[in-house]
RODO-2510 file (C-alpha; in nm, 4 decimals, decimal comma):
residues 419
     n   res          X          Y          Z
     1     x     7,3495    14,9095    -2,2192
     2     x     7,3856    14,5661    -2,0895
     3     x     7,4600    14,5806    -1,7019
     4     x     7,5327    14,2227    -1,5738
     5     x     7,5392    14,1661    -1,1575
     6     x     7,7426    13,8284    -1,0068
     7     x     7,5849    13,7034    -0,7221
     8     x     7,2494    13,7481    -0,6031
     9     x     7,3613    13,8004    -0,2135
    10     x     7,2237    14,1024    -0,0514
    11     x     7,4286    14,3276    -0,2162
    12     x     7,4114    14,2169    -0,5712
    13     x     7,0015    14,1696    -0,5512
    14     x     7,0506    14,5252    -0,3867
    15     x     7,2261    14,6773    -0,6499
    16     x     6,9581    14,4868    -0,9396
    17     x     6,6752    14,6320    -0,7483
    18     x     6,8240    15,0099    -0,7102
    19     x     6,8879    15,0401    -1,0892
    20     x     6,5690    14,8439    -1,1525
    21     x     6,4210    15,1640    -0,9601
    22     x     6,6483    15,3835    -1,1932
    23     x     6,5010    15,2162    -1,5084
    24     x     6,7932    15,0203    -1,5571
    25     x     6,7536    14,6369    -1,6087
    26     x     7,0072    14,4072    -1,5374
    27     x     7,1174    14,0436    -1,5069
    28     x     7,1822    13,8428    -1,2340
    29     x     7,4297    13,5528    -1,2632
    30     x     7,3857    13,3318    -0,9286
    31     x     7,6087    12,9823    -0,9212
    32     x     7,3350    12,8032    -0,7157
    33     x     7,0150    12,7007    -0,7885
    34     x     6,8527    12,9912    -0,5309
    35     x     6,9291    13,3493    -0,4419
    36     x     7,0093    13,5299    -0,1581
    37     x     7,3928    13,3907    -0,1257
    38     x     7,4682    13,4257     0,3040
    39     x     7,0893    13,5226     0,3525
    40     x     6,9552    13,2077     0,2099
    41     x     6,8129    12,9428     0,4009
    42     x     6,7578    12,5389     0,3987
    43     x     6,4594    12,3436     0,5139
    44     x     6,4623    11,9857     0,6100
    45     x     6,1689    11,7929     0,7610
    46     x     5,9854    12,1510     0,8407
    47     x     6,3010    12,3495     1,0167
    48     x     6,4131    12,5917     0,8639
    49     x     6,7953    12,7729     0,9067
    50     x     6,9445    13,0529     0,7571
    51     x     7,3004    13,0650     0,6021
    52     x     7,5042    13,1767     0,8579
    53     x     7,2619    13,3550     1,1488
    54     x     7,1524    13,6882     1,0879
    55     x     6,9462    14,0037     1,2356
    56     x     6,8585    14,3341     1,0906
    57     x     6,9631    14,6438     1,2941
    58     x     6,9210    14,8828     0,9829
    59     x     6,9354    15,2698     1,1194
    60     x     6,7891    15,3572     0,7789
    61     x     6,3903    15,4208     0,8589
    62     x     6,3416    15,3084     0,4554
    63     x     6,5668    15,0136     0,4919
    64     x     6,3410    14,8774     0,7742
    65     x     6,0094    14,9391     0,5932
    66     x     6,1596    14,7675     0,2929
    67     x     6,2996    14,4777     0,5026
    68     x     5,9539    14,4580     0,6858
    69     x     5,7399    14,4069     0,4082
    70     x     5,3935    14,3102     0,4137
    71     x     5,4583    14,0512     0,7193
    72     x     5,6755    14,2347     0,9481
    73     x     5,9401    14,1507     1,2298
    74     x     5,9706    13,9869     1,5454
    75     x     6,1952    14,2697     1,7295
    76     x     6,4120    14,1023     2,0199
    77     x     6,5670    14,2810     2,2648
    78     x     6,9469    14,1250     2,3007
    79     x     7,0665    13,9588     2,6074
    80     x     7,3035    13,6918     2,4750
    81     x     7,4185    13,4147     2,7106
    82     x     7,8063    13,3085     2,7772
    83     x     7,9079    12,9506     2,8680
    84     x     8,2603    12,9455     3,0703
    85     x     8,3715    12,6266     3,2522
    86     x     8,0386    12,5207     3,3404
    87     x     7,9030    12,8557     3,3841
    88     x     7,6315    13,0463     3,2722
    89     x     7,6644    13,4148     3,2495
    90     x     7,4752    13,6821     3,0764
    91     x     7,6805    13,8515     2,7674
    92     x     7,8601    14,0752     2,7893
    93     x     8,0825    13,8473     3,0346
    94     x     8,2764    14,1488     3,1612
    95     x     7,9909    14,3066     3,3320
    96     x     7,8012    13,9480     3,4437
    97     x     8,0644    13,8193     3,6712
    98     x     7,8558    13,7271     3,9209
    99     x     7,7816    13,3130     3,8882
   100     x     8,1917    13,3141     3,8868
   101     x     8,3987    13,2153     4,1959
   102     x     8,4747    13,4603     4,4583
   103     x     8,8621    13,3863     4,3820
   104     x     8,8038    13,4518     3,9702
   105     x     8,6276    13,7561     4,0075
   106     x     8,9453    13,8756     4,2288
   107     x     9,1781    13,7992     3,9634
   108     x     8,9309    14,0025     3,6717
   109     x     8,8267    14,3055     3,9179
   110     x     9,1866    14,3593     4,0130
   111     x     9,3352    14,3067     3,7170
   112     x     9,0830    14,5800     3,5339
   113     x     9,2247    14,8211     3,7981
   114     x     9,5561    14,7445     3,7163
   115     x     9,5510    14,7137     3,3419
   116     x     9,7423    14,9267     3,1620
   117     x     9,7193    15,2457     3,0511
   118     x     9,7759    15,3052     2,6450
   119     x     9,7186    15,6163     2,4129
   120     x     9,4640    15,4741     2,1218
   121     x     9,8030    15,5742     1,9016
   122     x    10,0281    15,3543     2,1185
   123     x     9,7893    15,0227     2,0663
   124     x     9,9364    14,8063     1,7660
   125     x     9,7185    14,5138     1,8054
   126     x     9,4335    14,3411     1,9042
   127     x     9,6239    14,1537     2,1876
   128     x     9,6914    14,5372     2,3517
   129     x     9,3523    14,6591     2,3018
   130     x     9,1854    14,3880     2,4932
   131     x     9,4299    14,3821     2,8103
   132     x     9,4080    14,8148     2,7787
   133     x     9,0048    14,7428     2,7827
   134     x     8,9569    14,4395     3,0595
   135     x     9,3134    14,3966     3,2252
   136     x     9,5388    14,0681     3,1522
   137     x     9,2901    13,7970     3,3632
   138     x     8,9783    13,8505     3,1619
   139     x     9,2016    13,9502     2,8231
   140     x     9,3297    13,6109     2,8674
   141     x     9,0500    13,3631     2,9692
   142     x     8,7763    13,5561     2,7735
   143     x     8,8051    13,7254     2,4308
   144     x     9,1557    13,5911     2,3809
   145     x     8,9997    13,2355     2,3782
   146     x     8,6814    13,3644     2,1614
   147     x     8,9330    13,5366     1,9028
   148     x     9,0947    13,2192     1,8398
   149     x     8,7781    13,0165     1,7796
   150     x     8,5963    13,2780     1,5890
   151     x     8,8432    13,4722     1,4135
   152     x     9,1044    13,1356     1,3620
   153     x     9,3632    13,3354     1,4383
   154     x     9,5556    13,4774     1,8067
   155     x     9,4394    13,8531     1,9107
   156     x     9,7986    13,9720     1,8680
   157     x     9,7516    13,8839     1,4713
   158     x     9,5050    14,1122     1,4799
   159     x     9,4722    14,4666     1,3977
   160     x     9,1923    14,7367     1,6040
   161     x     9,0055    14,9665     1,3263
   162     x     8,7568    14,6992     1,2508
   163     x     8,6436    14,7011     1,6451
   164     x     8,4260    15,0160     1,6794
   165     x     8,1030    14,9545     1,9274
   166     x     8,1102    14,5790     1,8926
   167     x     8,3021    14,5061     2,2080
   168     x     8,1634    14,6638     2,4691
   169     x     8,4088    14,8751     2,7469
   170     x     8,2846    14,8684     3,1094
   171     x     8,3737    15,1388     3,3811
   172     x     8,4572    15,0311     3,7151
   173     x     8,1326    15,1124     3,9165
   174     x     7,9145    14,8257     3,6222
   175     x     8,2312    14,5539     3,7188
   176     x     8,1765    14,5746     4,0660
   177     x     7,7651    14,5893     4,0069
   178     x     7,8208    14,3373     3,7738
   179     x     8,0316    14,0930     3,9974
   180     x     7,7548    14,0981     4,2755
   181     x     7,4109    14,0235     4,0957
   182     x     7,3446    13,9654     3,7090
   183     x     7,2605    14,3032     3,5384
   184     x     6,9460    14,3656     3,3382
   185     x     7,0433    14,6391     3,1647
   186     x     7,1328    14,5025     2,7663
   187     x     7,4843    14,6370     2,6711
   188     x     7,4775    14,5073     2,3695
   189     x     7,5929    14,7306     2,0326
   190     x     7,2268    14,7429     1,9079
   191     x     6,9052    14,7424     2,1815
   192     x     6,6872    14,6023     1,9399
   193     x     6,7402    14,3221     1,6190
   194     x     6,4882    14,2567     1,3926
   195     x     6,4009    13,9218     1,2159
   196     x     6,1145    13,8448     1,0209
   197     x     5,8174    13,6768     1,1052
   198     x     5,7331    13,4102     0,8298
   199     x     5,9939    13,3015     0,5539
   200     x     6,3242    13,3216     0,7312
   201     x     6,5865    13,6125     0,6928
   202     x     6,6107    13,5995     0,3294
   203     x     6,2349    13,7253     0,3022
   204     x     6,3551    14,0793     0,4151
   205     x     6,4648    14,0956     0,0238
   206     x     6,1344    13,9525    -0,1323
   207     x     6,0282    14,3133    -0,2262
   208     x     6,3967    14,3838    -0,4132
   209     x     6,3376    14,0693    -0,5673
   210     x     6,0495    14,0727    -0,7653
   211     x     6,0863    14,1703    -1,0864
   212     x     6,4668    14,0851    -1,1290
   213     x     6,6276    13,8633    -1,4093
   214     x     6,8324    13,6170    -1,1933
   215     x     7,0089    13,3290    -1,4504
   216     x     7,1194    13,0172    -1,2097
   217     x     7,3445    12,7444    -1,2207
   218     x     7,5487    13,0239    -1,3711
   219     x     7,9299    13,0159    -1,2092
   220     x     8,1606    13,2422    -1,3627
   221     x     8,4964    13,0857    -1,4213
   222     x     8,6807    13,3649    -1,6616
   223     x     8,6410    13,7004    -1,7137
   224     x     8,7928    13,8831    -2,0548
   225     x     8,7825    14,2930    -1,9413
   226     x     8,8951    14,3612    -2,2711
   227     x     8,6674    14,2038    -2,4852
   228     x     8,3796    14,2707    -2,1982
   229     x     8,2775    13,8896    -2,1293
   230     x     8,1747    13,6759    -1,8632
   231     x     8,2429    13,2782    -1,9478
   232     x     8,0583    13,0381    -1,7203
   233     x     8,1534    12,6622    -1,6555
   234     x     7,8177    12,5329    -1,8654
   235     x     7,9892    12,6711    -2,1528
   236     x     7,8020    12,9566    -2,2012
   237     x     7,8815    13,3066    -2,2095
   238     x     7,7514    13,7180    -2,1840
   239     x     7,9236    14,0318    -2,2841
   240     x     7,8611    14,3033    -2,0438
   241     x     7,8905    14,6887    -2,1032
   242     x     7,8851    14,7012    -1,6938
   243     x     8,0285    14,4535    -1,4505
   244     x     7,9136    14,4475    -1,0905
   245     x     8,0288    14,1733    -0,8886
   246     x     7,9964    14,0566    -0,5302
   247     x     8,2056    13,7578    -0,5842
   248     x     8,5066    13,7174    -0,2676
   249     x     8,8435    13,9206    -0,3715
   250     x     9,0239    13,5958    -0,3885
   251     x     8,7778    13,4483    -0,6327
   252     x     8,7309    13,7044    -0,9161
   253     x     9,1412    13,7615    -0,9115
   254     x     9,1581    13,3821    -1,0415
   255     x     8,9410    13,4683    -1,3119
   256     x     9,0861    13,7424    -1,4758
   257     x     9,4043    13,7676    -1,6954
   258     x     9,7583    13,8698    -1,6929
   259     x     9,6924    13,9349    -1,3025
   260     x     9,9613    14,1602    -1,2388
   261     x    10,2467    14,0496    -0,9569
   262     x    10,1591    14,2976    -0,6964
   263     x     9,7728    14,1720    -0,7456
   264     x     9,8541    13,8249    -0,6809
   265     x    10,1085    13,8667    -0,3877
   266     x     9,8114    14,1493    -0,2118
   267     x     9,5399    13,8406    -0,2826
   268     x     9,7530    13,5488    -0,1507
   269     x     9,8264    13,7771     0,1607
   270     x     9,4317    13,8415     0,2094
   271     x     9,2896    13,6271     0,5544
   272     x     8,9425    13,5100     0,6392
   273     x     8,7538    13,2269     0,8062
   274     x     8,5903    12,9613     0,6699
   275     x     8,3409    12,7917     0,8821
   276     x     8,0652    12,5099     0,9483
   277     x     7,7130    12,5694     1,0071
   278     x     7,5850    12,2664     1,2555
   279     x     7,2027    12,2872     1,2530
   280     x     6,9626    12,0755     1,4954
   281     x     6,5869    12,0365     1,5543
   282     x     6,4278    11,9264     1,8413
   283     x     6,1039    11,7634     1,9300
   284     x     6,0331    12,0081     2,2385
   285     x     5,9276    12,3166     2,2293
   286     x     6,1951    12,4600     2,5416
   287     x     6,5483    12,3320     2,4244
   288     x     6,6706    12,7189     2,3427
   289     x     6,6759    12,9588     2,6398
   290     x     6,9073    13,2231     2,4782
   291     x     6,8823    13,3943     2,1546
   292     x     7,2537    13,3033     2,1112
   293     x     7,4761    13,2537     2,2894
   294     x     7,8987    13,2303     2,3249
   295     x     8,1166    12,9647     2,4265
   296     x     8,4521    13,0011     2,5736
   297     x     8,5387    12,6468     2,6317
   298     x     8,8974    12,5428     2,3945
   299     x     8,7106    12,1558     2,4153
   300     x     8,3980    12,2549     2,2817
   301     x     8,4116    12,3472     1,8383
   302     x     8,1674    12,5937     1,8247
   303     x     8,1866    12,9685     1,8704
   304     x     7,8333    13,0572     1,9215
   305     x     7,4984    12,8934     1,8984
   306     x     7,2281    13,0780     1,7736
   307     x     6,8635    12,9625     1,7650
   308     x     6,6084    12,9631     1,4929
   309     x     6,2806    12,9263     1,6359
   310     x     6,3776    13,1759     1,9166
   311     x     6,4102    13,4226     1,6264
   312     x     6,0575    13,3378     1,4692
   313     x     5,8393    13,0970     1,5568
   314     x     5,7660    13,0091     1,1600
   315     x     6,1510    12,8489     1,1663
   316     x     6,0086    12,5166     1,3306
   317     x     5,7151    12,2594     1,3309
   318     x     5,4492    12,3290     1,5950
   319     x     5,5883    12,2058     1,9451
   320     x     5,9337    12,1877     1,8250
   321     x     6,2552    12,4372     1,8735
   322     x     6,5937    12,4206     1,7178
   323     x     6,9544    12,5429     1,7580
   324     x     7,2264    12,6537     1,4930
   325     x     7,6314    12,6474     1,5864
   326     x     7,8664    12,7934     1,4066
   327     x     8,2377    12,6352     1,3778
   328     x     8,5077    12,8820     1,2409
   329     x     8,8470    12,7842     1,0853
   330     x     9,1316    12,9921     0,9529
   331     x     9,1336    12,9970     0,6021
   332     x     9,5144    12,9457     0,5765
   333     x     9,4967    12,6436     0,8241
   334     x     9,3990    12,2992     0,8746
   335     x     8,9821    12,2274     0,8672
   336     x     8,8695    11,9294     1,0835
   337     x     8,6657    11,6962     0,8830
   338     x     8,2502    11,7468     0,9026
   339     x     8,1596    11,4470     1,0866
   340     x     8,3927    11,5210     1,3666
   341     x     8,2650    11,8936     1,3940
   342     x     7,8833    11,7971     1,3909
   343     x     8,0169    11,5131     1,6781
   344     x     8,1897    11,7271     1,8325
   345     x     7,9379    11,9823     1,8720
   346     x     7,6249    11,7240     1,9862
   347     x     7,8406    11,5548     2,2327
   348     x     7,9582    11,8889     2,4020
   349     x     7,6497    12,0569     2,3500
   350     x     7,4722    11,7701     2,5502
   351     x     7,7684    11,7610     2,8290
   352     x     7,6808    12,1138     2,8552
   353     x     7,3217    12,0150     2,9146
   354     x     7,1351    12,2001     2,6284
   355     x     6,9715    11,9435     2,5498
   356     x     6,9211    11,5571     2,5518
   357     x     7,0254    11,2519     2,2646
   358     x     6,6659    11,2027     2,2951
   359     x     6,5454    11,5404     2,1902
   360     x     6,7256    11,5230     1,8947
   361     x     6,5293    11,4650     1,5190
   362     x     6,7507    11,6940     1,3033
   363     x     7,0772    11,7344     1,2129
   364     x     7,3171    11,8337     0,9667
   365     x     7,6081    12,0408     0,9017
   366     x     7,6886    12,2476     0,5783
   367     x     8,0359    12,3895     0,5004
   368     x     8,0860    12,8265     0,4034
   369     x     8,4299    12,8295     0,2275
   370     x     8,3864    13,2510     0,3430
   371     x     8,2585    13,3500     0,6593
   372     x     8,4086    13,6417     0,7391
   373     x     8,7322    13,8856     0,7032
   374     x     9,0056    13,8659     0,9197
   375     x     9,1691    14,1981     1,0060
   376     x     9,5226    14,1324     0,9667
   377     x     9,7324    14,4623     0,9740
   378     x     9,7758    14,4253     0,5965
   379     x     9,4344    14,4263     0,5361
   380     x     9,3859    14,7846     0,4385
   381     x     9,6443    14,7956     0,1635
   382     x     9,6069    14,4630    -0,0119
   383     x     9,2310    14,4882    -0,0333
   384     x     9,3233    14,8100    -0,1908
   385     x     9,5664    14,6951    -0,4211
   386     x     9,3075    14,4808    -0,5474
   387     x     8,9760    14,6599    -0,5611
   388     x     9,2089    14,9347    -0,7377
   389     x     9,2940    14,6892    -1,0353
   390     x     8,9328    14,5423    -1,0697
   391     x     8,8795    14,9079    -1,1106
   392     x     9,1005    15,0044    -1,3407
   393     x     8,9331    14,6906    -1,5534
   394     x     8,5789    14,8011    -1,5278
   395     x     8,4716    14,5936    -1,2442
   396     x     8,2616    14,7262    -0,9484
   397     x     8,3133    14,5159    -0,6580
   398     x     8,1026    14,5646    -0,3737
   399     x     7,9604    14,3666    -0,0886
   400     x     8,1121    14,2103     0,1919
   401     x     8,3487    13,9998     0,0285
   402     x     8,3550    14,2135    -0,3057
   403     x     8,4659    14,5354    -0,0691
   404     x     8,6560    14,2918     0,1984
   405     x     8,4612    14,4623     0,4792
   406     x     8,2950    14,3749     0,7918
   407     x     7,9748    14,4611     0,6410
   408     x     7,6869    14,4306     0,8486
   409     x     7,3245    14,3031     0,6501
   410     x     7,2168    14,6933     0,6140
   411     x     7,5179    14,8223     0,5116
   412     x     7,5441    14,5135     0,2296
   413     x     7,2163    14,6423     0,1244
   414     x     7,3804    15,0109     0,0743
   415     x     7,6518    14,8956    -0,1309
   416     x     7,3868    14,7831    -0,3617
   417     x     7,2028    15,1160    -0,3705
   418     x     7,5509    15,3201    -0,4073
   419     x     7,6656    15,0945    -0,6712
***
């Protein structure tokens, strides 16, 4: 029984390495020259940066054995930084108020008193969730201005389910703590994210690697469900008796034939963000002081900035340090062009005074055409409408564009094992 995988991301070397346990080989069909899809990573002149930035928080006590390998992991404890008008505050902002003016932290404190008061059944949108959560001062100046650089997209475009414990609700007694001196208690969803030591993240797969038959330079562009083959753009082709693919929704639709009406309209109503990936090495050791950290700042491209050698030391040359932005754009919108983005993001993040011109002896930016979902409130029935007819063709889609989730790296991984 020939079982074919496409993509050798997390989930589809997942999924290889799970029936490889099962006795089942497989084949992997990857369209670059290297696996591990998001969870790769690039080196240039000794620094090395992932695809996208990434920790493990798996619950699984398997998962994190697996992940660990032979090596191990650096295990951080998160306290994220926010940068707002100047300021520095520790993450999250809503219980850190402290560095702000006496006047702002009026405005938030008495506003979270005042904010309205909603049934969970009564909220219809992101935009009423966050003023229910933090009142209309902080809704406004804080995660309304993150939502629209990270997710491309105002919080009232929004839907709520795909929240759950990654925004983080204070009670009045942490504000007022909070507004007086810095906190050291973390808030953050997970107390404790693991990286590896030596190879960058992708290494957490090495073990599910070995041993699997992954074909590259291999990128689909048809698929034939009826006769049970996979055509490639080199021309070449493979009949499957079992399809697995981790290819985006919006992809593998193009590639298939006859596409029903109701398909096509559910995939051309789909949303997600596209994004740039601004990496930069330094020649001193001390550029990052946060792990990551936000920026609120409308002026100022990037999201967040995350930083390599924070993460492991192994991600730079001795006596050097690096930093990673991130620079999200709605996929139905306008994208600025690369050289203003990596601009952009030196200029501001040297206004800021991260670092200095002079520090800098790296840099580059490299464009994700997916990043991540966007939970518009049609989400839930078009990615159904679609998964449905891959279904009904023999195709398994999984992953966190295959499923059109907001799949974490550990729960990639299980859509692997379950396929």
């Amino acid at each position: 029984m020939q079982t074919i995988i496409l993509g050798s991301g997390i989930a589809g070397i997942s999924a290889g390495y799970h029936l490889n346990k099962k006795g089942i080989k497989s084949i992997i069909f990857e369209k670059d020259t290297d696996w591990g899809g998001l969870c790769a990573s690039f080196t240039i002149d000794g620094f090395r940066f992932d695809r996208f930035v990434h920790f493990s928080f798996a619950p699984d006590k398997s998962d994190k054995q697996l992940f660990a390998g032979e090596r191990g992991m650096w295990e951080h404890t998160p306290f994220p930084g926010n940068y707002y008008h100047g300021i520095w505050l520790r993450h999250p902002a809503q219980n850190n108020l402290a560095p702000l003016s006496i006047e702002e932290k009026v405005k938030i404190i008495t506003d979270f008193v005042q904010r309205p008061r909603k049934e969970p059944e009564d909220i219809h949108s992101y935009d009423e969730w966050l003023r229910v959560q933090y009142g209309n001062y902080f809704a406004e100046h804080f995660p309304f201005v993150y939502t629209r650089k990270y997710w491309g997209v105002d919080a009232h475009e929004l839907e709520t389910k795909w929240v759950g414990v990654r925004m983080y609700t204070p009670d009045l007694k942490q504000v007022l703590a909070g507004s007086y001196e810095t906190q050291k208690e973390c808030f953050y969803f997970a107390k404790k994210m693991l990286y590896p030591k030596q190879g960058g993240f992708r290494s957490i797969l090495n073990t599910c690697r070995n041993g699997l038959d992954i074909r590259f330079n291999k990128k689909v562009v048809n698929i034939n469900p009826r006769q049970k083959k996979v055509f490639f753009e080199d021309g070449t082709n493979q009949t499957y008796d079992r399809l697995i693919s981790t290819l985006p929704l919006p992809e593998i639709v193009k590639m298939l034939p006859s596409v029903p009406q109701e398909v096509m309209k559910a995939t051309a109503d789909l949303h997600w963000t596209c994004g740039y990936q601004i990496s930069l090495g330094f020649n001193r050791p001390d550029i990052a002081r946060y792990l990551w950290f936000y920026i609120y700042d409308t002026d100022i491209l990037p999201a967040r900035v995350y930083s390599p050698n924070l993460k492991s030391p192994d991600n730079v040359p001795l006596g050097c340090s690096s930093l990673q932005a991130e620079v999200f754009f709605d996929c139905k919108k306008a994208i600025l062009p690369a050289q203003q983005v990596l601009q952009n993001t030196i200029e501001k993040l040297i206004q800021m005074g991260v670092f200095k011109q002079e520090d800098l002896i790296v840099s580059d930016i490299r464009f994700e055409p997916y990043a991540n979902i966007t939970f518009v409130p049609s989400i839930y029935k078009n990615r159904q409408i679609i998964i449905d007819y891959l279904r009904s063709l023999g195709i398994e889609s999984i992953g966190r564009f295959g499923k059109w989730e907001y799949a974490w790296t550990h729960q990639a991984f299980a859509h692997g094992k379950e396929v």
